[in-house]
C-alpha positions in Angstrom: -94.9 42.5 -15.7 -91.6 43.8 -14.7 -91.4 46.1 -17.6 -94.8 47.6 -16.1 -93.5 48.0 -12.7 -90.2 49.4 -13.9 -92.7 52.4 -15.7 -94.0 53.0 -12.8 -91.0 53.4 -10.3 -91.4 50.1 -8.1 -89.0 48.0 -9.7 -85.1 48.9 -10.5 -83.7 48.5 -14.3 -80.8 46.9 -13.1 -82.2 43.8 -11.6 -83.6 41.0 -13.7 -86.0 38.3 -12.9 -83.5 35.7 -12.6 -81.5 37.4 -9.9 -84.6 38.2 -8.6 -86.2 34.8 -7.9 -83.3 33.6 -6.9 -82.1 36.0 -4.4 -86.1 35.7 -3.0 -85.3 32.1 -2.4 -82.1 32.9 -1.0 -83.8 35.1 1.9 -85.9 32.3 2.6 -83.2 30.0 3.2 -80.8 32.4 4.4 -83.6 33.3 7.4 -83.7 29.7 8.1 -79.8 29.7 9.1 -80.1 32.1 10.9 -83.3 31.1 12.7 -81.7 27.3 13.4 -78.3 28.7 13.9 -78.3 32.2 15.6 -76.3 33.9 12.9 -74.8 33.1 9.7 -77.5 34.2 7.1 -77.1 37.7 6.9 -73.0 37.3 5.8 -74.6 34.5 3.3 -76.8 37.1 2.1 -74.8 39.6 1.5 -72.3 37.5 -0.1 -75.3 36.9 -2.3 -76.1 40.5 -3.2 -72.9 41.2 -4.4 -73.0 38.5 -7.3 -76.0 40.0 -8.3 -76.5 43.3 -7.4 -73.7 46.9 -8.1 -71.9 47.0 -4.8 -73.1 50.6 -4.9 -76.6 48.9 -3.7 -75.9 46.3 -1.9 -75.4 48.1 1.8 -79.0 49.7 1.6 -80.8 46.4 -0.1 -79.0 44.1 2.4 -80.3 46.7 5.4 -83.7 46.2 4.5 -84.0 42.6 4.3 -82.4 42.6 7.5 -84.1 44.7 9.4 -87.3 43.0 8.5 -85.7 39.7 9.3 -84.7 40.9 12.6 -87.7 43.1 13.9 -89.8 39.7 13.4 -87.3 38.1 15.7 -87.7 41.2 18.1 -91.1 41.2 18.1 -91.7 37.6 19.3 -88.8 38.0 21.7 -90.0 41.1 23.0 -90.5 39.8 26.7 -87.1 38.8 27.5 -85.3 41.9 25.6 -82.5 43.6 27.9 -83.6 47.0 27.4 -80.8 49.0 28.9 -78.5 47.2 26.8 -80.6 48.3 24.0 -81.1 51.7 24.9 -77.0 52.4 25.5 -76.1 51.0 22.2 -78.9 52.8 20.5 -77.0 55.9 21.5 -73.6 54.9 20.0 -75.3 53.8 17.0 -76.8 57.1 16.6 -73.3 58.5 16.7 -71.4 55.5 14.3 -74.3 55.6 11.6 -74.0 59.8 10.7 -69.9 59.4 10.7 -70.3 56.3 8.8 -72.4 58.0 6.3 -70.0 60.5 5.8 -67.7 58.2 3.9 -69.4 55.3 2.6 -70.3 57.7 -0.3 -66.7 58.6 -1.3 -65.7 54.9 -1.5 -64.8 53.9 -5.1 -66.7 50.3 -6.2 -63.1 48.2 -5.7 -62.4 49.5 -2.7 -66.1 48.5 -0.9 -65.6 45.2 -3.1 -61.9 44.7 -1.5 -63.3 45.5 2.5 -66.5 43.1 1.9 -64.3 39.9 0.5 -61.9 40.8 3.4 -64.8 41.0 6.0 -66.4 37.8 4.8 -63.5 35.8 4.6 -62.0 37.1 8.2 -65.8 36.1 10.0 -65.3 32.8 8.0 -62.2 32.2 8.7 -60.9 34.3 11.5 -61.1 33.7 15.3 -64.9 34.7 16.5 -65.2 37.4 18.7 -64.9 36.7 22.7 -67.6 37.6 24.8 -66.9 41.2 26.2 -67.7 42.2 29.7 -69.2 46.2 28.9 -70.4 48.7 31.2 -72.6 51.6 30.1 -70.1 53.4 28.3 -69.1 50.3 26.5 -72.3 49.5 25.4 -72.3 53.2 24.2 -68.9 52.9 22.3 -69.6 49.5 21.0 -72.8 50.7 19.3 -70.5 53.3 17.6 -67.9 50.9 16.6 -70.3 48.4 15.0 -73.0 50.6 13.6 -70.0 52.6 11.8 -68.9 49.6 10.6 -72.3 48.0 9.1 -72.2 51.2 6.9 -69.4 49.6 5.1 -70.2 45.7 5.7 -73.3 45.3 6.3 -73.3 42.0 7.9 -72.1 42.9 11.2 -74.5 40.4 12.7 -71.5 38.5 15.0 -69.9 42.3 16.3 -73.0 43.1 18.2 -73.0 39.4 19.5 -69.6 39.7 21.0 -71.3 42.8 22.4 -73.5 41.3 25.1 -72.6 39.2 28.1 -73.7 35.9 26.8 -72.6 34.0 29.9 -75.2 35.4 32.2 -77.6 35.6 29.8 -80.7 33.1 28.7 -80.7 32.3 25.1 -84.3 33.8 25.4 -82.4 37.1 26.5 -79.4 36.2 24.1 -81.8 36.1 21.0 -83.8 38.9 21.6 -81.6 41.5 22.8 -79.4 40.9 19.5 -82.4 41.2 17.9 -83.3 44.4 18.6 -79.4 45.8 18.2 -79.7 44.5 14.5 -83.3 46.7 14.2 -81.7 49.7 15.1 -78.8 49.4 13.5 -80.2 48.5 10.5 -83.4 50.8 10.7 -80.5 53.9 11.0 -78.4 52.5 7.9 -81.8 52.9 5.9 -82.3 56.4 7.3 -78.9 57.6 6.3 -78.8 56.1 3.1 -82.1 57.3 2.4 -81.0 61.1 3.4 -77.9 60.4 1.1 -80.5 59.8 -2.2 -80.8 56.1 -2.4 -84.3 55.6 -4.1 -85.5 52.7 -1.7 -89.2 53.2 -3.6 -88.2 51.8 -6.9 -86.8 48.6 -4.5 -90.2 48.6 -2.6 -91.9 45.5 -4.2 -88.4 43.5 -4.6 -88.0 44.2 -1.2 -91.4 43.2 0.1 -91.0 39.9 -1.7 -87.9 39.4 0.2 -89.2 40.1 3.4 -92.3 37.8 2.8 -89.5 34.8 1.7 -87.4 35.5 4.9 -90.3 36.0 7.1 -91.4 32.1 5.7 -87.6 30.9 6.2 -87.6 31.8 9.8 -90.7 30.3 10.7 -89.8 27.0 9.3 -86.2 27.2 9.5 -85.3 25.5 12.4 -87.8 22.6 11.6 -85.9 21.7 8.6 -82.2 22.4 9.4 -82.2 20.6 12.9 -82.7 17.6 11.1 -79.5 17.9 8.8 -76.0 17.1 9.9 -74.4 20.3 11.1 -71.0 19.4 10.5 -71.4 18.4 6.7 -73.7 22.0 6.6 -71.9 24.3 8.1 -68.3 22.7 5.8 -70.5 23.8 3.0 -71.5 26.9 4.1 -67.7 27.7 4.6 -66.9 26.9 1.2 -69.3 28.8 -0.7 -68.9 31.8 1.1 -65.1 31.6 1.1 -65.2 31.2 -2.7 -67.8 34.3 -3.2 -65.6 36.2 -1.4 -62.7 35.6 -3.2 -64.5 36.6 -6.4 -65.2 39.7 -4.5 -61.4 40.5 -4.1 -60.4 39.1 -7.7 -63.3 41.9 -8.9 -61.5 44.5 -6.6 -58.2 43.9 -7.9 -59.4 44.0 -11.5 -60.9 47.2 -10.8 -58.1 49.0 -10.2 -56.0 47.3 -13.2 
């Protein structure tokens, strides 16, 4: 089957089926995290990708999976979206996606290895980010700072939280209007990269069964993870991704030896 759909472009050499199934499962799960907890499963995700996947394709696979993820989210949210906030970050994104594509291309393998493991650990690890108070011009620069950014790390899910002013917000507002920042960030990611040669087609039914397992994961995600404990969860969440992205970092510095 997979030889057949290699032969005919939909399906990439270098993935097998055992990294396929289980990174489909993966974006099932992943999408409930991130459906019970807010965020979370797109970092667990693209943790994932890299044991599997070149780091070369990573950044463009991860994009799409998200993207779907998130426009599903948008979609049902749609009513309590805070456009404006939308609309001034889509501008900045604009402006942080073509600079970003202008050097994620020229990046050697260690090096995008090195800034992931660093990335993962620091949102693991590091203090969150506070909730900003942004005008229109912030929302403008903050949509170039974090859409230039996700052309690196992909999982810049938390950055464009910290972006909106959660405080006077309802979590109806909250989830939607992050949302639809993830869509168009990730939506211009997949532009770029396609305008820089990456062959999304040959990814296209890989993909669609990822989508299909995420799109599942969020609609019976929070069901099934309210009812575990979230300490012991979330402590095991933090080890696993601490100890992928240490193996990210071990294969940078090898790299280079």
């Amino acid at each position: 089957m997979l030889s057949e759909l290699i032969g005919m472009g939909f399906w990439p050499e270098i993935l097998s089926s055992t990294a396929a199934i289980t990174l489909i499962i993966s974006s099932m799960f992943t999408s409930a995290i991130t459906a019970a907890f807010g965020l979370g499963g797109g970092v667990i995700m693209l943790a994932l990708l890299v044991n599997f996947l070149p780091v070369a394709v990573v950044i463009p696979v991860h994009a799409v999976v998200q993207l779907g993820s998130n426009t599903g989210r948008t979609l049902l949210m749609r009513q309590h979206i805070i456009w404006h906030i939308c609309g001034y970050f889509c501008i900045g994104a604009v402006i942080g996606a073509v600079i970003g594509g202008q050097f994620v291309v020229a990046l050697p393998e260690g090096v995008l290895l090195g800034i992931l493991g660093l990335f993962i650990l620091y949102i693991t690890w590091g203090p969150k980010p506070k909730n900003l108070k942004l005008g229109k011009f912030g929302y403008v620069l903050g949509g170039v700072i974090t859409t230039f950014a996700t052309m690196f790390i992909g999982a810049t899910g938390p950055l464009a939280m910290a972006l909106l002013p959660r405080k006077t917000m309802e979590k109806q507002q909250i989830s939607g209007t992050h949302g639809s920042l993830l869509v168009v960030q990730h939506g211009l990611k997949i532009v770029i990269f396609g305008f820089l040669g990456f062959q999304f087609g040959a990814w296209v039914v890989f993909l669609a069964l990822m989508v299909g397992a995420g799109f599942v994961g969020t609609m019976f995600g929070r069901r099934i993870l309210q009812s575990l404990p979230q300490k012991y969860f979330q402590t095991g969440i933090t080890l696993i991704l601490s100890l992928m992205a240490l193996r990210m970092l071990y294969s940078a510095v090898i790299s280079f030896i």
